[in-house]
TORKELUM-857459 format. One line per 5 residues: number of its first residue (from 0); their letters; for each residue x, y, z of C-alpha. Coordinates in nm, 3 decimals, always signed. Example, Ala and Ser with C-alpha at 12.3 -4.5 7.8 and 13.67 -1.06 7.14 Angstrom:
2
0> AS> +1.230/-0.450/+0.780  +1.367/-0.106/+0.714
***
This chain:
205
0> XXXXX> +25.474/+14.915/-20.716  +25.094/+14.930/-20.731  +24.891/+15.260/-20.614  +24.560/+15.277/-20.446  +24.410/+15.526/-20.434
5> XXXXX> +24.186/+15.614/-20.135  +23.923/+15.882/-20.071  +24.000/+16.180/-19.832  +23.665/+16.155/-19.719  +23.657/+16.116/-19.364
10> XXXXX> +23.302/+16.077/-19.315  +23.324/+15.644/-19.281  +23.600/+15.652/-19.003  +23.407/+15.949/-18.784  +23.146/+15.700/-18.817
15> XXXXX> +23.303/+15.378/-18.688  +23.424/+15.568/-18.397  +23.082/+15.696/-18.332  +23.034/+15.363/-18.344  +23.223/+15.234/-18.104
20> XXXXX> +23.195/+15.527/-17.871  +22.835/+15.385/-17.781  +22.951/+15.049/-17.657  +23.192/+15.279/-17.387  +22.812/+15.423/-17.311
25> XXXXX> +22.704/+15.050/-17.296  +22.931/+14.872/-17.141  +22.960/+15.192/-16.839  +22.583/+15.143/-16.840  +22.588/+14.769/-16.786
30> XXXXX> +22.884/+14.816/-16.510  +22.554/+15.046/-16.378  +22.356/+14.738/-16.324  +22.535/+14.525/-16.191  +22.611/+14.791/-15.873
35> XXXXX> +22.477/+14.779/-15.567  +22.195/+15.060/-15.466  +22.107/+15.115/-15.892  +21.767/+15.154/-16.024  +21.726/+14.876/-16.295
40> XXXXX> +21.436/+15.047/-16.473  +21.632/+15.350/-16.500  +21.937/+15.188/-16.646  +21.729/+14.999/-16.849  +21.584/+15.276/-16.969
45> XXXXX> +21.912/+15.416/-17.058  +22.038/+15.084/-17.196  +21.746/+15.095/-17.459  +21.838/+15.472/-17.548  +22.191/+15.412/-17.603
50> XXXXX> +22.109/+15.116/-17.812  +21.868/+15.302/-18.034  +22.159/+15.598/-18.082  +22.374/+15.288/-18.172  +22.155/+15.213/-18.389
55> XXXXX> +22.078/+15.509/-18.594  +22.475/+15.516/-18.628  +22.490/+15.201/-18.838  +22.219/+15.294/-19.062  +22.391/+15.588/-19.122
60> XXXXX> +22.707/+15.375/-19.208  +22.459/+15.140/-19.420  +22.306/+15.474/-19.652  +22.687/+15.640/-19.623  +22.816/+15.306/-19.783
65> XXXXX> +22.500/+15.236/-20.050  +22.540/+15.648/-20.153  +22.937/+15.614/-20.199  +23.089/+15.562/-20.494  +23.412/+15.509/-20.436
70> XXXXX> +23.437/+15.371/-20.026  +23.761/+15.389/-19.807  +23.782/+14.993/-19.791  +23.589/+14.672/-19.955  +23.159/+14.757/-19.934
75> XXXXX> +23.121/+14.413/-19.772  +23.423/+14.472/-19.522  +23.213/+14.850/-19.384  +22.896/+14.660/-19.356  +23.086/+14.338/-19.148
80> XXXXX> +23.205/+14.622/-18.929  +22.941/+14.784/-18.891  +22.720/+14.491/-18.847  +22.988/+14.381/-18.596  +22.995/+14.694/-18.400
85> XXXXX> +22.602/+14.657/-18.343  +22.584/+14.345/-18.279  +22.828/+14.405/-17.908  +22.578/+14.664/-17.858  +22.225/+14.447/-17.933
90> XXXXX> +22.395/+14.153/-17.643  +22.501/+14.429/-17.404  +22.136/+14.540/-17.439  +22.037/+14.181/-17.407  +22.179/+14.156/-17.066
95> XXXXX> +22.058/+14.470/-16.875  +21.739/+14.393/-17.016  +21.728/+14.036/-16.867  +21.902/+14.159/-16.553  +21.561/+14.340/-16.555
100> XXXXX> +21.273/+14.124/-16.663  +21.422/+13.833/-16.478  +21.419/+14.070/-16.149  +21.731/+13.897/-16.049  +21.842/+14.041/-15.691
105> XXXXX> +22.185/+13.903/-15.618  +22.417/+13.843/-15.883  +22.727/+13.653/-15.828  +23.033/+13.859/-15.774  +23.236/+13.739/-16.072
110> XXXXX> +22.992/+13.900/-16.295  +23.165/+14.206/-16.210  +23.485/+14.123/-16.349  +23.320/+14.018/-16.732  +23.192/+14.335/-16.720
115> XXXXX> +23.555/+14.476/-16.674  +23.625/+14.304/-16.948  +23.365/+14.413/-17.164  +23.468/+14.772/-17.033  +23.843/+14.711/-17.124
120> XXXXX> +23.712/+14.587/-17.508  +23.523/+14.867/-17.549  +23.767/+15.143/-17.470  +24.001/+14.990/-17.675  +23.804/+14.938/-17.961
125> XXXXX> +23.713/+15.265/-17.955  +24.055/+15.421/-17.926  +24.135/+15.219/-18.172  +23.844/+15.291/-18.494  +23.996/+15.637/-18.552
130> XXXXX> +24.371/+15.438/-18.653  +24.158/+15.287/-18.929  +24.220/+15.601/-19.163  +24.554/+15.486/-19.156  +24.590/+15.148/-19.114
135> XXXXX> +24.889/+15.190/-18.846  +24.970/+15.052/-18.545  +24.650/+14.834/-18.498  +24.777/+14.524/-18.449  +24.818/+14.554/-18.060
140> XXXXX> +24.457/+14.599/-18.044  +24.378/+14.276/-18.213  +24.620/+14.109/-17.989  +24.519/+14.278/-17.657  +24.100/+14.170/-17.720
145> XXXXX> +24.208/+13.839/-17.822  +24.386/+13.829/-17.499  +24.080/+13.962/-17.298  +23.853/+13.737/-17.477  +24.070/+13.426/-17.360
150> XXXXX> +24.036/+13.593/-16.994  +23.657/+13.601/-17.019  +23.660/+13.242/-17.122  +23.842/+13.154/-16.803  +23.583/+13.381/-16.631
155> XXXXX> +23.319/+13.214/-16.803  +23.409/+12.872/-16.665  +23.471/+12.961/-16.330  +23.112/+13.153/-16.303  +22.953/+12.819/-16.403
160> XXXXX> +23.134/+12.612/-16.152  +23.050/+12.834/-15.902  +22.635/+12.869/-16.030  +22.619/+12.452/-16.041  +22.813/+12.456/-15.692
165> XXXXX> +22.480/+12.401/-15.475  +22.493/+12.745/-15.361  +22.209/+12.880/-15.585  +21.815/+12.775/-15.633  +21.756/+12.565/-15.955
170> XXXXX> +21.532/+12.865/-16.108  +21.819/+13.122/-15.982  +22.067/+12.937/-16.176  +21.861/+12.888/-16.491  +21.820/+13.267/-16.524
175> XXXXX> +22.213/+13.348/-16.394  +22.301/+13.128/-16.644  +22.095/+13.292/-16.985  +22.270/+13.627/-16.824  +22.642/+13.453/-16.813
180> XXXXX> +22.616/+13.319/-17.116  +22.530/+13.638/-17.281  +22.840/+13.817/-17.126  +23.054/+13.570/-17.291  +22.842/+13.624/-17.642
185> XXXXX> +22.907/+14.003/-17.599  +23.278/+13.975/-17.543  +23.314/+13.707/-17.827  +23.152/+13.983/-18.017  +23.421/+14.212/-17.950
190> XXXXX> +23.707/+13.965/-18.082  +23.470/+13.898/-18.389  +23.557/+14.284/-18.387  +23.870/+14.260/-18.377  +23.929/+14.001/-18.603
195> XXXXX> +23.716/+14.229/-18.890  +23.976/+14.470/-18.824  +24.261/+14.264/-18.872  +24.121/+14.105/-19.222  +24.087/+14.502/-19.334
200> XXXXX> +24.417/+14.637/-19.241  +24.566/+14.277/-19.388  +24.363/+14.348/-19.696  +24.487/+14.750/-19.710  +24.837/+14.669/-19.597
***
């Protein structure tokens, strides 16, 4: 039986749950904009803050990985994950900020529950990062955002009937419609997630 040998360094897996902490912050802070009474400069504000601090995490995962010698998984698999990671925080981003530059007043109900989605995704991805050290018990979480991601679809279908239903302005629905569609990006990129987790621990296992 083979041996690999892995690093004790802990310093990778802190960071991926960094990580992944900031899309709780993002997606709580996108649940923030879509409630009634909120301030959208002020949670855009935020928004950009919390993406910048998301930020500075990956490039610390990019000169943590390009300093390493000897990494905790594949070189290309960190940077996927990491790239992954930001990229759920970049279209969460996306979407407060056109929530704000399109001045959009009402927004239709069912956003709401995407955004519980996205909400649900990011907790679990972030309890889940710290399990990467070991490699255990990670497959429900692959299972459980797959799941969410097929409920989003069905979300994402229904929000379009209801935004071509004759209920909404032809300008209104071109700029509900950028904003769906980038919900639906931003929980795709949490299966994409997901699914980088899956090929590591298959990989490790």
């Amino acid at each position: 039986m083979g041996f690999r040998f892995r690093p004790v360094d802990t310093s990778f897996y802190d960071l991926f749950a960094e990580s992944a902490t900031h899309l709780v912050v993002g997606a709580g802070l996108l649940a923030e904009m879509l409630s009634e009474g909120t301030d959208p400069a002020d949670v855009a504000t935020r928004m950009r803050e919390a993406e910048h601090a998301a930020d500075e995490t990956t490039h610390a995962i990019i000169r943590r990985v390009n300093s390493t010698f000897v990494t905790p998984f594949d070189r290309e698999d960190i940077y996927s994950l990491a790239s992954g990671l930001d990229d759920v925080m970049d279209m969460m981003d996306e979407v407060v900020d056109m929530i704000l530059l399109y001045e959009v007043k009402i927004l239709p109900a069912e956003l709401s529950e995407q955004v519980d989605v996205l909400q649900r995704c990011a907790e679990l991805t972030a309890a889940n990062m710290p399990k990467l050290q070991s490699m255990q018990s990670l497959e429900e979480y692959w299972i459980e955002i797959n799941r969410l991601e097929n409920t989003g679809d069905r979300n994402h279908r229904r929000i379009l009937a209801n935004l071509f239903s004759g209920e909404f302005k032809a300008m209104e629905v071109l700029k509900l419609k950028d904003i769906v569609e980038s919900l639906e990006d931003a929980i795709d990129a949490f299966e994409k997630v997901a699914n980088i987790v899956e090929q590591i621990a298959v990989k490790e296992s």
